[in-house]
C-alpha positions as CSV (number, residue, x, y, z in Angstrom):
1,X,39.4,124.4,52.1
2,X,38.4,125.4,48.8
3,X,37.8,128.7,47.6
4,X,36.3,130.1,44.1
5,X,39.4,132.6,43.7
6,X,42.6,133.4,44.4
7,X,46.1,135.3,43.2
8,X,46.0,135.7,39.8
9,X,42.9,134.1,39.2
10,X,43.9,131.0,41.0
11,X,42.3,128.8,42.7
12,X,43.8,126.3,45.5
13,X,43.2,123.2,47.9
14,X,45.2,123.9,50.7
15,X,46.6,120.8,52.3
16,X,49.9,122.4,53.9
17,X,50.7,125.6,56.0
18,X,54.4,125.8,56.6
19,X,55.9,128.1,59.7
20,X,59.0,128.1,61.7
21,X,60.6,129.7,64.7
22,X,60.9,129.6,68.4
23,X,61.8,126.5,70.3
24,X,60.0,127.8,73.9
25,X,56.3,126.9,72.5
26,X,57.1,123.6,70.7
27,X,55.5,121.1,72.6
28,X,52.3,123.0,72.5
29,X,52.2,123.6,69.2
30,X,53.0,119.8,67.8
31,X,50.1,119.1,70.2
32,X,47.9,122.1,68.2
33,X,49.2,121.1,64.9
34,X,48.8,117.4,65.6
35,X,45.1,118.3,66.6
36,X,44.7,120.7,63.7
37,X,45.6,118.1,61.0
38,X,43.1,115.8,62.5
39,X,40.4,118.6,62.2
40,X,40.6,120.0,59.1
41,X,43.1,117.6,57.4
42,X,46.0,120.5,57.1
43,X,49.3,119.9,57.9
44,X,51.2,122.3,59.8
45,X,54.7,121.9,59.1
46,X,56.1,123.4,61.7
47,X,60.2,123.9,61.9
48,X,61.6,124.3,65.8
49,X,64.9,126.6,64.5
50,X,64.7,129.2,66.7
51,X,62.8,132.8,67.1
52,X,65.4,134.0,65.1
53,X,65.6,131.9,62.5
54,X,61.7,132.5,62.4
55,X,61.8,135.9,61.6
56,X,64.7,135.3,58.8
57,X,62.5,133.2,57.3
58,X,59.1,135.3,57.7
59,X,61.0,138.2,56.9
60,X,62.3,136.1,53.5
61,X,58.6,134.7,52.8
62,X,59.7,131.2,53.0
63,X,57.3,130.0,55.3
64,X,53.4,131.2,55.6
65,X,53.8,132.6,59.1
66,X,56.9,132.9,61.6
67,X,57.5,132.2,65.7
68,X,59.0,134.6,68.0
69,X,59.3,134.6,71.6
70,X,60.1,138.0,71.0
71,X,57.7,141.0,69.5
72,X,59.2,142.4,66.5
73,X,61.0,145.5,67.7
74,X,60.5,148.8,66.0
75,X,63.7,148.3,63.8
76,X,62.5,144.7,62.8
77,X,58.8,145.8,62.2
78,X,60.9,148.4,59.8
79,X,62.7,146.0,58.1
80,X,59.9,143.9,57.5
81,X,58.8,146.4,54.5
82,X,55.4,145.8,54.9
83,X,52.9,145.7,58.3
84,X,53.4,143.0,60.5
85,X,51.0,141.6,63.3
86,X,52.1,140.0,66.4
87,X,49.6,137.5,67.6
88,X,49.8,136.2,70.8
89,X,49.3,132.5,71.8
90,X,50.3,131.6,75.6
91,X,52.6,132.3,78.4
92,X,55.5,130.7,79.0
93,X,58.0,131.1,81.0
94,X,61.9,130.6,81.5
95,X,63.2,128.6,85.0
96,X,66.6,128.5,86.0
97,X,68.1,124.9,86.1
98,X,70.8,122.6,87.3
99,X,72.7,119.5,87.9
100,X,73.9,118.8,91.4
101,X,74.2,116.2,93.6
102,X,70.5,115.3,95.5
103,X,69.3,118.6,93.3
104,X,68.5,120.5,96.6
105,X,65.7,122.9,95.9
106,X,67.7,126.7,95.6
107,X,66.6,129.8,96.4
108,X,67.4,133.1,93.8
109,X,67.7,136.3,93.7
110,X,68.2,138.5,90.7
111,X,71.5,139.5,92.0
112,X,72.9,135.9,92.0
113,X,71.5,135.0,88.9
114,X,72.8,138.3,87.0
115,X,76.0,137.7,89.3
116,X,76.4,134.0,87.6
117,X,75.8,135.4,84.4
118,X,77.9,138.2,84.5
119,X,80.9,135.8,85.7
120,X,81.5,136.5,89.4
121,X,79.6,134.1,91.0
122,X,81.8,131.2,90.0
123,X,81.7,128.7,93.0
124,X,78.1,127.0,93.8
125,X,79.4,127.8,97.5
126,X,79.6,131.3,97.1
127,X,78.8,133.6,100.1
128,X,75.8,135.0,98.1
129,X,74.1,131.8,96.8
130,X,74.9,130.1,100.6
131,X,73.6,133.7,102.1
132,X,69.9,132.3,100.3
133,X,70.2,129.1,100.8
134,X,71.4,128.2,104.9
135,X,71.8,124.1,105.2
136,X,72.2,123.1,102.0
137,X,75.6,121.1,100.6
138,X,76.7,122.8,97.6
139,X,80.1,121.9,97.9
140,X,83.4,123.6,95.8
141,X,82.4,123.5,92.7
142,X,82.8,125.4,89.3
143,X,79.5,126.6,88.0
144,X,79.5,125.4,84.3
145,X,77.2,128.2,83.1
146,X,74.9,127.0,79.9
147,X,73.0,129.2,77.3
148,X,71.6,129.2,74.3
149,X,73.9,129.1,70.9
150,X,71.2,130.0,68.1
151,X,69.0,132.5,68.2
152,X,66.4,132.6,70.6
153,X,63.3,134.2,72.2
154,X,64.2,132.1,75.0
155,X,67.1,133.9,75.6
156,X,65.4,137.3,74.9
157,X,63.1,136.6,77.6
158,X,66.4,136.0,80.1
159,X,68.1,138.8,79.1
160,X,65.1,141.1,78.8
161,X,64.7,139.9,82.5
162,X,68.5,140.3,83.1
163,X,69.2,143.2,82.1
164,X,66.2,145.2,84.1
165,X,67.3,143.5,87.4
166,X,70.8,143.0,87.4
167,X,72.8,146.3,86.7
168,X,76.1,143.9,87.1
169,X,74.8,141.8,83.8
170,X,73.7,144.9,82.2
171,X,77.0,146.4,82.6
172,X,78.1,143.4,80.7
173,X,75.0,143.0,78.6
174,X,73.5,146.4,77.7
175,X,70.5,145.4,75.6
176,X,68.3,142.3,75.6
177,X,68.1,140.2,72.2
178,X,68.0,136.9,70.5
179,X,71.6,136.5,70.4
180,X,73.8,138.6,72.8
181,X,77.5,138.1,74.0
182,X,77.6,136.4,76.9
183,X,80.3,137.3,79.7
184,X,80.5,133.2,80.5
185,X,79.4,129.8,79.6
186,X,78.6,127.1,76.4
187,X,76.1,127.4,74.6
188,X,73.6,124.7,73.5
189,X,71.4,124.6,70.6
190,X,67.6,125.0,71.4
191,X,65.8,124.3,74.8
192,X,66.9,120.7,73.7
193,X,70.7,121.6,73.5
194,X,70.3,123.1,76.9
195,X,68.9,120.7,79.2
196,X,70.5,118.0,77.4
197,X,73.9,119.9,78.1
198,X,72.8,120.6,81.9
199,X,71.6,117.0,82.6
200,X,74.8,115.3,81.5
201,X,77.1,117.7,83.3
202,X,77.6,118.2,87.1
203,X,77.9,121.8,88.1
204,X,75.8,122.8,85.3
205,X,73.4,126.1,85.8
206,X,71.4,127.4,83.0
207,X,67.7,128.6,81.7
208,X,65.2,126.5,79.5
209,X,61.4,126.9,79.3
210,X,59.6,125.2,82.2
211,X,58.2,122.5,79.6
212,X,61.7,120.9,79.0
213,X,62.9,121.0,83.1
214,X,59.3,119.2,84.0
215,X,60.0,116.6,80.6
216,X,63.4,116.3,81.5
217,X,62.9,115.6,85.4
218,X,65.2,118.4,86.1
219,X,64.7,120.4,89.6
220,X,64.0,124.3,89.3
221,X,65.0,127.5,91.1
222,X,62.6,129.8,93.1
223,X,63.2,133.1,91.9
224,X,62.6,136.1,94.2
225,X,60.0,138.5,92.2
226,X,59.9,142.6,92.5
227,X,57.6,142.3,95.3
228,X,60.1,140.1,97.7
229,X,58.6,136.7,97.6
230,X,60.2,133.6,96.7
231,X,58.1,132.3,93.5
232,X,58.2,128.6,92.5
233,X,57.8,128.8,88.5
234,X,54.5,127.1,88.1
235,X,51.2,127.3,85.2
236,X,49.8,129.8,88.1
237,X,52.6,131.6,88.9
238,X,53.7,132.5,85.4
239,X,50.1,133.3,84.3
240,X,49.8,135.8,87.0
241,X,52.2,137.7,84.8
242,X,49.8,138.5,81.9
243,X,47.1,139.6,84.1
244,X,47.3,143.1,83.3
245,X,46.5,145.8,80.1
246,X,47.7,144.8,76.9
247,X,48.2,147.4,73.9
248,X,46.4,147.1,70.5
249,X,49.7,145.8,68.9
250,X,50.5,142.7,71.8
251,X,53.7,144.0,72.0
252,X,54.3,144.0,75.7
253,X,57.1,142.5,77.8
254,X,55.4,141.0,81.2
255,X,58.8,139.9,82.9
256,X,59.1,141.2,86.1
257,X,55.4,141.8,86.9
258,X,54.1,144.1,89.8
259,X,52.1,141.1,90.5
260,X,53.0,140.1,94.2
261,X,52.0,136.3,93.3
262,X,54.1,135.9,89.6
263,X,56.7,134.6,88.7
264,X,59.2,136.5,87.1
265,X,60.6,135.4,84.0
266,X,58.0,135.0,82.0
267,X,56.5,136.1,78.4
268,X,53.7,135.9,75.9
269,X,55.3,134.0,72.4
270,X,54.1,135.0,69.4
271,X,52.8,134.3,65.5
272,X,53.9,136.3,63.1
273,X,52.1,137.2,59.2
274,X,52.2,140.0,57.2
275,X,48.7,142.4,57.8
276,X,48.4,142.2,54.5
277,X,48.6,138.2,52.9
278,X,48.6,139.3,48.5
279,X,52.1,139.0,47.8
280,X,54.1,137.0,45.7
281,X,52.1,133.9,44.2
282,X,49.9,133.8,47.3
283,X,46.4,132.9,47.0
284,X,43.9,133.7,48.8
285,X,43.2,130.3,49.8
286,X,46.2,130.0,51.6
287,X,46.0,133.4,53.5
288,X,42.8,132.5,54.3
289,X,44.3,129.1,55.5
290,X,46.4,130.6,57.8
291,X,44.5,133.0,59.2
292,X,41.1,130.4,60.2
293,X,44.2,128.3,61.7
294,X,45.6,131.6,64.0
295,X,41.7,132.0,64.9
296,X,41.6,128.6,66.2
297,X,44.8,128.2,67.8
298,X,43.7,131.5,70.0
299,X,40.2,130.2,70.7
300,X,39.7,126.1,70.6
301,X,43.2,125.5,70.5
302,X,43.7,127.2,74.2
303,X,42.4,123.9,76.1
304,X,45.7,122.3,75.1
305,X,47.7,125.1,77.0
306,X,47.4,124.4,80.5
307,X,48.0,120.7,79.7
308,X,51.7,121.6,78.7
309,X,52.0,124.1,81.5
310,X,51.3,127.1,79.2
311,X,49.1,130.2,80.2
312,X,46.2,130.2,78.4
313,X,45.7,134.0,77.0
314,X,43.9,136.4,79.5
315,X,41.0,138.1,78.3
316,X,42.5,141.2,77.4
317,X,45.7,139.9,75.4
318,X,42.7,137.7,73.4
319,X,40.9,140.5,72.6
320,X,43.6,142.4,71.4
321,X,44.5,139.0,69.4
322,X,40.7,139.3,68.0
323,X,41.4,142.2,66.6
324,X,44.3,141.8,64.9
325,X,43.4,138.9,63.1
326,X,40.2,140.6,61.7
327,X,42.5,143.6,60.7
328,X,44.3,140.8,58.0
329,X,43.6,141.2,54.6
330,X,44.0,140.0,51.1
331,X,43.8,142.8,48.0
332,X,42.7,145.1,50.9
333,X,39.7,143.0,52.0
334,X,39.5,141.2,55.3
335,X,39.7,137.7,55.5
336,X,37.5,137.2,58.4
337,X,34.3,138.9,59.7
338,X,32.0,139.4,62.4
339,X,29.9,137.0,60.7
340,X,32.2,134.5,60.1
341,X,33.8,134.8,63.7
């Protein structure tokens, strides 16, 4: 990757790409990196810390790109002092887990979820949870209600689901975000920190991405969608989600589709570089770097998705990723074409 110019009349070999941020993609993206390195020789170093912490440090241009399960909001797209782009990679999606004795398979609605959440569903043999789920043995006991501790796109997904379908949670918890103050619970660091929390401790209710419950040999929850049905959260169900329009920017929340057949909680994650890559003592090797490794982890890259039980990107949200990357420039010229791509 060598180039005849760069910042300041620099010129680079680019043998490292550094990024950090969300937890909910991770196991894709070792697999992407992993593969990447073996392609091109590039090491991705890639730091698991948490959409927020991603941000921080994209924000702090301490890493060459950042990780958010989240969009950057208006406010944060504000903050960032300069343009941002938000470039889709997959779906994923957030299934409510648990820890009981024979792990019956449990039936949800968004009112017992928000309920749990919000505090007054405390007993697994509550009328409202046994109203859903005739015949099965849940027995009197405490709900131990886990969450996330850092901040987390994971948890902005949740709560961005939360708080549209539960007005008893929204009451509680007004506005989705990374970090929010939960009514109840502990909180766990990561998707890790969660299931590890849940699996060792009877009683134990909480949300991780579907990646870590499947890895983890933990049962999951069908969740009742805004059509009525009962949806079991699998790689069809939460795809069905992003099958719709996308705008120019990506920025879209796709949790609680219209779609009779998706699951619920679910979300595109997202990359996250600076529109334009001349700052500091970047060369244009690197941005160049970084940009040729976005293109291929949104084209090539995508036949590791479904693997890992992540949506591969729909049509439109990939053409709206397309265009975004070719809109990424150093010195105010793009770094890839028509030509090139």
């Amino acid at each position: 990757m060598l180039a005849s110019c760069g910042g300041g009349g620099k010129t680079e070999e680019v043998k490292e790409i550094s990024g950090a941020g969300a937890t909910f993609p991770y196991p894709l993206y070792s697999k992407m990196f992993s593969e990447y390195n073996t392609k091109t020789g590039i090491k991705v170093n890639y730091q698991s810390i948490g959409s927020g912490g991603g941000v921080k440090q994209i924000f702090e241009k301490t890493v060459d790109f950042g990780a958010s399960d989240a969009f950057l909001s208006d406010k944060e797209m504000t903050d960032a002092k300069a343009d941002m782009i938000n470039v889709p990679t997959c779906i994923g999606g957030d299934v409510l887990t648990y820890n009981l004795p024979g792990n019956p398979k449990l039936k949800l609605t968004p009112e017992i979820i928000g309920g749990i959440f919000a505090g007054s569903i405390k007993k697994w043999n509550d009328p409202r949870i046994m109203a859903e789920n005739a015949g099965a043995n849940l027995g009197d006991k405490d709900i131990m209600v886990v969450h996330r501790s850092d901040g987390s796109g994971t948890t902005f997904l949740f709560t961005d689901y939360l708080t549209r379908v539960s007005p008893e949670f929204a009451a509680k918890v007004p506005k989705a975000g990374k970090t929010v103050d939960w009514p109840v619970g502990v909180g766990g660091k990561g998707n890790e920190g969660v299931a590890g929390q849940i699996k060792s401790t009877e009683g134990a209710f909480g949300y991780v991405e579907l990646i870590y419950a499947q890895q983890n040999n933990m049962p999951v929850a069908d969740v009742k969608n805004s059509s009525g049905k009962y949806i079991t959260p699998t790689l069809a169900t939460i795809s069905a989600s992003g099958n719709g329009d996308i705008p120019a920017d990506t920025r879209i929340a796709i949790c609680n589709s219209s779609n009779p057949e998706a699951y619920p909680i679910a979300s595109f994650t997202w990359l996250l570089i600076y529109k334009e890559q001349k700052y500091g003592d970047r060369t244009m090797e690197k941005a160049k770097a970084v940009v040729d490794m976005m293109w291929w982890m949104t084209h090539d890259a995508q036949q590791y998705n479904e693997a890992l039980l992540y949506g591969k990107l729909p049509t439109k949200a990939l053409t709206a990723a397309e265009a975004l990357l070719k809109s990424v420039t150093y010195d105010g010229k793009p770094l890839l074409t028509d030509a090139s791509k």
